[in-house]
Wavefront OBJ file of the C-alpha trace (Angstrom):
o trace
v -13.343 -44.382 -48.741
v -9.784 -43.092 -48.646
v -10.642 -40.165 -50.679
v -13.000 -39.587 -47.849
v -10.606 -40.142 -44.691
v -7.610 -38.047 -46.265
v -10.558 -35.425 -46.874
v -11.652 -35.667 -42.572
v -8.319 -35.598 -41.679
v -7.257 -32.846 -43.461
v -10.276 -31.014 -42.081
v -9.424 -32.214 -38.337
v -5.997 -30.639 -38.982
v -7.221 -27.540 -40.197
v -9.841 -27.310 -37.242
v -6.617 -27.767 -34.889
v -4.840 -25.109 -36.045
v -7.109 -22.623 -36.103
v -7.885 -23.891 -32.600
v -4.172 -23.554 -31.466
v -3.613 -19.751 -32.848
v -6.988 -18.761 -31.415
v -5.653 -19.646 -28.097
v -3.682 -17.437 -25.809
v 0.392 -18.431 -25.484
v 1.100 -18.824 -21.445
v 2.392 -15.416 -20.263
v 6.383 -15.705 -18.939
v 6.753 -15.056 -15.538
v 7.418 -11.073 -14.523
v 10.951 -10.554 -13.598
v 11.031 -9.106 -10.203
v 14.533 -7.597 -11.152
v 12.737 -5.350 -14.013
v 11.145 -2.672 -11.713
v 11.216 -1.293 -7.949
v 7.172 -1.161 -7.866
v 4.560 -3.952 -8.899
v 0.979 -4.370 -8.443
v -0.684 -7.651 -7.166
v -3.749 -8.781 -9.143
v -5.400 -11.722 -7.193
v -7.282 -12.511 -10.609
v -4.306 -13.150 -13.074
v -2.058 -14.351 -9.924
v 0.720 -11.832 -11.492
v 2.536 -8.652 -10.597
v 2.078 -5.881 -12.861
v 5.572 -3.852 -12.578
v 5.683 -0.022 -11.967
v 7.886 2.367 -14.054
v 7.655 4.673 -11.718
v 6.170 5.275 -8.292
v 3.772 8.486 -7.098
v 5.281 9.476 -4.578
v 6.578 12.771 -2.175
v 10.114 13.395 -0.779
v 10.678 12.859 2.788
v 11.057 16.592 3.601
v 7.607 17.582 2.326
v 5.936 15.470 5.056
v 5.794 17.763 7.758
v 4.194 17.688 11.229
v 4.969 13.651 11.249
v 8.334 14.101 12.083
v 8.592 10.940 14.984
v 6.564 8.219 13.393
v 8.279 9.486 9.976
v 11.902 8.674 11.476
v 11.101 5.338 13.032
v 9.789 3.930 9.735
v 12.628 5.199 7.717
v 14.528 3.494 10.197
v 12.782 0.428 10.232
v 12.398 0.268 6.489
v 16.452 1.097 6.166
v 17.483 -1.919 8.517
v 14.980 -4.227 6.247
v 16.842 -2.909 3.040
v 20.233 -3.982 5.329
v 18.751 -7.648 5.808
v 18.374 -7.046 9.199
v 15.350 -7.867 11.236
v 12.541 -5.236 11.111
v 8.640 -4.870 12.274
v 5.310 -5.221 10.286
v 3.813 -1.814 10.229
v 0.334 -0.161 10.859
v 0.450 3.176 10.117
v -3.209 4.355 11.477
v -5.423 7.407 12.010
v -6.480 10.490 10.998
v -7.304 10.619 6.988
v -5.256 13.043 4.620
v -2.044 13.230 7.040
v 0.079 11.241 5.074
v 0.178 7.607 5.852
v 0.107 6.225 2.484
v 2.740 9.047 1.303
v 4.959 8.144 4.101
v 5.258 4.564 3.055
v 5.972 5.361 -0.331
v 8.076 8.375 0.632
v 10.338 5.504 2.375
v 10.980 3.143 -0.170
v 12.096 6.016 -2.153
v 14.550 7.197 -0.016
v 15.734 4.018 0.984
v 16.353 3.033 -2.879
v 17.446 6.614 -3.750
v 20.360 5.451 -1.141
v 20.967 2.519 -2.795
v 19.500 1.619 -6.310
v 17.091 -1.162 -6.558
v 17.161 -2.014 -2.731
v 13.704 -2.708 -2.066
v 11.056 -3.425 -3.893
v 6.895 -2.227 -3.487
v 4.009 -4.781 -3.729
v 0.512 -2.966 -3.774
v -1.878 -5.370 -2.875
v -5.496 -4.059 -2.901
v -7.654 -4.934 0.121
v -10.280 -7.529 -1.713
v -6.979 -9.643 -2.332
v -5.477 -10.129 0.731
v -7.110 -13.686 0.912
v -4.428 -14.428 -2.372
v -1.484 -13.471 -0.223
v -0.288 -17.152 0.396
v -0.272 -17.633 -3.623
v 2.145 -13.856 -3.086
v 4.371 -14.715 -0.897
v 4.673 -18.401 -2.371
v 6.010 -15.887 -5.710
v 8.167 -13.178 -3.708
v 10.116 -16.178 -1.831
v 11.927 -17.145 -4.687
v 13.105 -14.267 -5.272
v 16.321 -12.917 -3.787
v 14.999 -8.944 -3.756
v 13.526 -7.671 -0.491
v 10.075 -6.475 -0.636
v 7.740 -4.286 1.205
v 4.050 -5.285 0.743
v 1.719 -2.387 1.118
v -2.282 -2.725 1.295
v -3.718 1.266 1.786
v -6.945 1.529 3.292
v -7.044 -2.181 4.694
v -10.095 -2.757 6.773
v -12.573 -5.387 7.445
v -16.251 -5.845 7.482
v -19.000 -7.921 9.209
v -18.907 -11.440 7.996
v -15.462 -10.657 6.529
v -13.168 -13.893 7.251
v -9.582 -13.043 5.551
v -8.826 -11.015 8.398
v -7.951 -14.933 9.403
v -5.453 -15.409 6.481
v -3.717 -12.006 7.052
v -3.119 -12.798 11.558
v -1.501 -16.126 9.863
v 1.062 -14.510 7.099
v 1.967 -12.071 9.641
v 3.628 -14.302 12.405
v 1.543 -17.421 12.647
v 1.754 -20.913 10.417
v 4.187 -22.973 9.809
v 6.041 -21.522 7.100
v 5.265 -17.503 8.405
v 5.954 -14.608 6.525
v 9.632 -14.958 4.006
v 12.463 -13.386 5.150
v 12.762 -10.944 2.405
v 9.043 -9.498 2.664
v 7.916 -7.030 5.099
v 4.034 -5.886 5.827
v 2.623 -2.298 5.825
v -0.473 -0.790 5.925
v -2.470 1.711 6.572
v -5.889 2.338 7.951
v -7.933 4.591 9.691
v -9.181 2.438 12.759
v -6.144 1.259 15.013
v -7.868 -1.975 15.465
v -9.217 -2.679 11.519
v -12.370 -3.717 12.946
v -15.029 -1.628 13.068
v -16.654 -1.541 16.667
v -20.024 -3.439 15.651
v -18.330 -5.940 14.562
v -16.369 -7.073 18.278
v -19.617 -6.083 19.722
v -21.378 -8.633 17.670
v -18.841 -11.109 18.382
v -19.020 -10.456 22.252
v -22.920 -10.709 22.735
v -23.079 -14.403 19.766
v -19.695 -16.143 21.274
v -19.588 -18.909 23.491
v -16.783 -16.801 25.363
v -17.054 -13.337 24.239
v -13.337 -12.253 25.376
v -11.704 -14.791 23.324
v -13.891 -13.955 20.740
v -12.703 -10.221 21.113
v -9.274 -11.166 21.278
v -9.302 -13.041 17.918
v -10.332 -9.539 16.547
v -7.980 -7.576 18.487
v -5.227 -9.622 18.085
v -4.855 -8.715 14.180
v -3.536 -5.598 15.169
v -0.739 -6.747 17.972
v 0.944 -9.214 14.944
v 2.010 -5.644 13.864
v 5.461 -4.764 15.660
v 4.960 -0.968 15.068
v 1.781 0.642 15.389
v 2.200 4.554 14.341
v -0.160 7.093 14.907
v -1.532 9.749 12.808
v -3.326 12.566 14.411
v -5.492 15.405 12.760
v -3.067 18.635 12.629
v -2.579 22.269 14.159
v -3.177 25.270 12.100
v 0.313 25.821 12.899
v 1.982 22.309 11.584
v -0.992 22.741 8.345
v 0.409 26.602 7.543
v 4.065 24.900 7.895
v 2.895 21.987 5.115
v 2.059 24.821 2.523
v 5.114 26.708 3.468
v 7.090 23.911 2.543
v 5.122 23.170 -0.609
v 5.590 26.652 -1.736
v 9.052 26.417 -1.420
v 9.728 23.535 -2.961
v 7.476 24.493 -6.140
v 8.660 28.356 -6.087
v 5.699 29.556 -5.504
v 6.310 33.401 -5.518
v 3.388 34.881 -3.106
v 3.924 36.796 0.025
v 3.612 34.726 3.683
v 1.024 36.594 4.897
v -1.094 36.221 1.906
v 0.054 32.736 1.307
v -1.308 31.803 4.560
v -4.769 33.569 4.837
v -5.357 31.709 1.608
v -4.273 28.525 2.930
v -6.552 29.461 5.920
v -9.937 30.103 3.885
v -8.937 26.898 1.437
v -9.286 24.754 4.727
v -12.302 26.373 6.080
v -13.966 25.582 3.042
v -12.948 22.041 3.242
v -13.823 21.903 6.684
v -10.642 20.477 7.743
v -6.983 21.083 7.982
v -4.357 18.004 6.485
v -1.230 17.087 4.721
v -3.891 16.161 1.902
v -5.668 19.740 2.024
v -2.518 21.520 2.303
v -1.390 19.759 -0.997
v -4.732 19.861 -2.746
v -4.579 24.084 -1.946
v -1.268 23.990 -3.448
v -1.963 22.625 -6.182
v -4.699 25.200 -6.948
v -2.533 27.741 -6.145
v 0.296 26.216 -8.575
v -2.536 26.899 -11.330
v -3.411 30.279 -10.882
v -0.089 31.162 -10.393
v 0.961 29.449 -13.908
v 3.130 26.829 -12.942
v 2.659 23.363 -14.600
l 1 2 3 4 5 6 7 8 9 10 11 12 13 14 15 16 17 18 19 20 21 22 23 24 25 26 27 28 29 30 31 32 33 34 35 36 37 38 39 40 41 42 43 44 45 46 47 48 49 50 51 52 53 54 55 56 57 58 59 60 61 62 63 64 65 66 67 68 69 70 71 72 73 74 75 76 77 78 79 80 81 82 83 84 85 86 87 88 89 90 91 92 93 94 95 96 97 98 99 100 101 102 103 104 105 106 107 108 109 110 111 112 113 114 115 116 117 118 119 120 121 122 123 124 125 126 127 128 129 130 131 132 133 134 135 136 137 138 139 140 141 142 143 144 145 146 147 148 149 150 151 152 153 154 155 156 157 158 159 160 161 162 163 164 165 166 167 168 169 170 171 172 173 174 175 176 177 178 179 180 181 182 183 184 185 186 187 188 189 190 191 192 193 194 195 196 197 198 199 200 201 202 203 204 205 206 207 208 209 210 211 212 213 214 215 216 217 218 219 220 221 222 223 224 225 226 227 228 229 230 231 232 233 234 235 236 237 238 239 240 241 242 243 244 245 246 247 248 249 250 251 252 253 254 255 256 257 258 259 260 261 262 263 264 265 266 267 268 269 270 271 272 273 274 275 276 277 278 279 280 281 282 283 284 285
């Protein structure tokens, strides 16, 4: 009978150990100090860092010049710990909204090293921004949260959970986290969706205004218009500059002119895109 317990619990311990190495050790937390850039995921509730961030200098954004200055601006005074504005940089696609956010956190930390750091958070996780912001507020960084592309669809409710992390709740947004995004709608909502809301609610303009009023908890709405043939020809000039591209003006420009007729439109995006082809056949890496 002994023979036979000593024999069960010998088995029992080997059964637990194998148990305990086939399971995963806890992850330690991500330093926020160990990079300038992280990426939310929603499903692990952790922030992936960044080595280094795709992005354009300020120069090469042409044709953008006023809303470009006011959120350098804005960003810079946020890097200062001074107060600052949500931003919704909105409008035409290709003219460099996304670039311009990430061109400004890299001049801003180019001024001073490690002053701010960039949060992506994808769209289909802005309902996990509480669980964010409950991480980033420990922290004594400043950071700049940035969802691209953020829009929302019928039947989509964490529009709700964004209007309150912006300026409503009790706790509101930390003092060392700032919102920006970018979209193509100035309103995020597409228009069937209000309508819907007008013609179902038991008051239709409050039920508009809950919509609408996403938007206004953004102190800085920028605008991003589809571009001249004049500012589109000054976006390749100042690509081919910068990567020494040796063609003549003239030539430079009529193919710059035929790239964006095939594209059927003319943007900071096309202009780079025809650059980069050109880059090729010209040899350069």
């Amino acid at each position: 009978m002994v023979t036979l317990e000593k024999s069960l619990l010998t088995e029992l311990r080997r059964i637990a150990d194998a148990l305990e190495r086939l399971t995963p050790l806890p992850e330690s937390p991500v330093d926020l100090n160990s990079a300038d850039a992280f990426i939310w995921s929603a499903e692990t509730k952790r922030l992936q860092p960044v080595k280094t961030v795709n992005h354009v200098p300020l120069a090469l954004l042409q044709g953008i010049d006023y809303v470009r200055d006011i959120l350098v601006e804005n960003t810079e005074r946020f890097a200062r710990g001074l107060a600052a504005n949500n931003a919704l940089l909105w409008g035409a696609r290709g003219m460099g909204k996304s670039s311009l956010v990430k061109a400004a956190h890299g001049h801003v930390n180019a001024c001073k090293a490690h002053a701010l750091a960039l949060v992506e958070i994808h769209r289909e996780d802005v309902a996990s921004l509480p669980v964010l912001l409950a991480l980033l507020s420990a922290s004594k960084r400043r950071f700049i949260l940035f969802c691209d592309d953020l829009s929302f669809d019928k039947d989509d409710t964490s529009y709700k959970a964004l209007k309150t992390i912006l300026d409503g709740g009790i706790a509101g947004r930390p003092d060392n986290v700032l919102f920006y995004a970018t979209a193509n709608r100035r309103h995020l909502m597409p228009r069937d969706m209000v309508d819907n809301e007008r013609a179902t609610a038991i008051n239709p303009g409050e039920a508009v205004e809950e919509k609408v009023s996403l938007s206004d908890r953004f102190g800085l709405w920028l605008g991003f218009h589809t571009c001249s043939q004049e500012t589109y020809l000054a976006m390749v000039d100042a690509y081919a500059h910068t990567f020494k591209l040796k063609i003549a003006k003239a030539e430079l420009h009529h193919q710059a002119g035929e790239w964006a007729t095939t594209r059927g439109s003319r943007s900071g995006r096309v202009a780079w895109q025809f650059s980069q082809d050109l880059a090729g056949r010209l040899g350069k890496k």
